[in-house]
N, C-alpha and C positions, 0 to 999 in steps of 0.2 A: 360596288360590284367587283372594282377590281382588287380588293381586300378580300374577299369571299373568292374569287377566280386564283390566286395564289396561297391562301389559305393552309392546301395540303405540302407546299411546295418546301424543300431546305433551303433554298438559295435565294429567290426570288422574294422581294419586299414590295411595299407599296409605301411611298414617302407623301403623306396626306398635306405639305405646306401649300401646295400650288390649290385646293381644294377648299382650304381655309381662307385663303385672300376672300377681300368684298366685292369686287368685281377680277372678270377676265383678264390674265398676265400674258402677256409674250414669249412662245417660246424661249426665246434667246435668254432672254430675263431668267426663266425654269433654269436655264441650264447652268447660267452666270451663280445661282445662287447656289445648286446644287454643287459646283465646283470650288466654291467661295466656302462651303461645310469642309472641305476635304485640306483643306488649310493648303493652298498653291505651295506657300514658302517652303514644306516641308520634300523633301527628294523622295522621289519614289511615291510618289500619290497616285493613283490610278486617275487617267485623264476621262471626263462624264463624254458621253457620247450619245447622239441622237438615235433611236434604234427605231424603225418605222418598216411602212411596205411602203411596196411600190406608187400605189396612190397618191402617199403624201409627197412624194420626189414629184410627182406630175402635179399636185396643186402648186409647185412653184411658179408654174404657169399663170396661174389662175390671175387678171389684173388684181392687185390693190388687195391681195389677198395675206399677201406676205410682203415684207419692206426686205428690197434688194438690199440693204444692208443688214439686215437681218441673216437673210441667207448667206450673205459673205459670210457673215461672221459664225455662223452656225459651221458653215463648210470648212473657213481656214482656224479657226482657233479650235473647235471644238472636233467638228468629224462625225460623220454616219453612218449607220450599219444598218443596212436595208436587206430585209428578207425576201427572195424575189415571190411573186407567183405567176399559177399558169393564168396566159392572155396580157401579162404587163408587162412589158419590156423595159427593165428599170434600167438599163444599157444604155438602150436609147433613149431617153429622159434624160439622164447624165449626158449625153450626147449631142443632146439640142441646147442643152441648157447652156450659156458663156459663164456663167455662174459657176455651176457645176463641175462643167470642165476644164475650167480653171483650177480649182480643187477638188480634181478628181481622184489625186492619192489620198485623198483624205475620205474617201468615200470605198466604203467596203461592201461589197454584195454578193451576201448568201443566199448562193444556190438551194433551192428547198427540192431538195432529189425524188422525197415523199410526198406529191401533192396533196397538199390542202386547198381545195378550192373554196375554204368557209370564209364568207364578208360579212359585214356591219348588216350592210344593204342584205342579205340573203337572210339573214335571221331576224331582221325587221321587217321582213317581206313574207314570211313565214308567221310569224306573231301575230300581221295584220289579216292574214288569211284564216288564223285560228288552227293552223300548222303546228305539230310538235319539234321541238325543239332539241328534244333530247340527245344527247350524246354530240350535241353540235355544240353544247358551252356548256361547261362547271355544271355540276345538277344543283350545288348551291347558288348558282348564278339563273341557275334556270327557274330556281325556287322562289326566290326574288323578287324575278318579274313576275310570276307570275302572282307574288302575294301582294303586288303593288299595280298589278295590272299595266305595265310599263309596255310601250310601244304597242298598242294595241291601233284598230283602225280610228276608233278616236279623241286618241292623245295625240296622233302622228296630224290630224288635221288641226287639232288644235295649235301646233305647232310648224302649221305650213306654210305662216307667213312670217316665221322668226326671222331676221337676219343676225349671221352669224358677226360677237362681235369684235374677232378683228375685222371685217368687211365695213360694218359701222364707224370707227374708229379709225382707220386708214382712207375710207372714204369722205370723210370731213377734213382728214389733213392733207387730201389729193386735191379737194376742190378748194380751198385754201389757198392751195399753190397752183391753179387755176387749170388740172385735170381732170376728167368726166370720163365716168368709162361707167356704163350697164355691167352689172354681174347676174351672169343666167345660171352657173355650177353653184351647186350648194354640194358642201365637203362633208362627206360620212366617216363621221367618226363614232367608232365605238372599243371596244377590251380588245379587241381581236390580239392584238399584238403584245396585252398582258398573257394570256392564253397563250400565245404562240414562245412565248419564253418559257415557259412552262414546259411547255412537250418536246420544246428542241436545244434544249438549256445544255445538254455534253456539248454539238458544235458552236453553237453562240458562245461558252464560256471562254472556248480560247481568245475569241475576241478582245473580250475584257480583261484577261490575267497576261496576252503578251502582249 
């Protein structure tokens, strides 16, 4: 979908490696590899950047979700470019976080002046209602789902007792090191933020080119 979601785009690609793995990678790993293509040794390389919303700055919270050294390193070697929206206060995330605000120059956030209030959650919530979709996502993304019947009310049950697996994987190596911690948030992830490069690609570009 998100090949089909930048399709019409000039600028915008979709780098299918992380997709190809046999199991789930780690952020940090994504980004290591993507900046390990761009050959460091050479000067002048454009440095890879995390680019998200607001949501994801607030799953750093999340226990066992994410490895505190993960986020170090995501904040001070690589850097993130967060789109705000209305209702998130990605400020304040930065703000609570010791993490974050520790490298918090390294954290860049765009004001979205035009609201979009479109989520993951609102078009999956819509899909299961049997709600149109249109002109909320790519109509080749809207095509899609629906020729695959993708998120419907029951595929989402089918998948309601998934856990996600960094949660799996960080939760064996917590109780290993003899921490317990219940996780009740489950993290919505969907294109939104391939789509949203898309529609706001003149102000995001400066990001990337200075």
């Amino acid at each position: 979908m998100a090949e089909l979601a930048t399709k019409p785009s000039e600028w915008v690609e979709v780098e299918i490696w992380e997709s190809l793995q046999k199991e789930w990678v780690e952020t940090v790993k994504v980004l290591r590899h993507h900046q390990d293509r761009l050959a460091p040794k050479t000067k002048g390389v454009p440095k890879v950047k995390l680019l998200c919303g607001p949501d994801l700055l607030e799953s750093f919270r999340v226990p066992i979700l994410w490895k505190s050294e993960d986020i170090a390193h995501t904040g001070a070697d690589c850097g993130l470019i967060c789109v705000t929206r209305a209702g998130n206060d990605a400020q304040r995330f930065v703000c609570e976080s010791d993490v974050l605000w520790k490298h918090r120059s390294s954290i860049h956030l765009v004001n979205e002046w035009i609201t979009n209030n479109i989520s993951p959650m609102k078009i999956r919530r819509a899909l299961r209602r049997g709600q149109s979709i249109r002109c909320l996502v790519p109509d080749l993304v809207r095509e899609y789902i629906e020729k695959h019947d993708l998120y419907s009310s029951e595929s989402e049950d089918r998948n309601a007792g998934v856990v996600l697996a960094p949660l799996q994987r960080n939760t064996v190596g917590a109780q290993s090191r003899g921490v317990y911690s219940m996780i009740a948030s489950p993290l919505l992830l969907g294109f939104d933020t391939v789509c949203m490069l898309v529609n706001c690609g003149k102000e995001l570009r400066s990001y990337f080119t200075n």
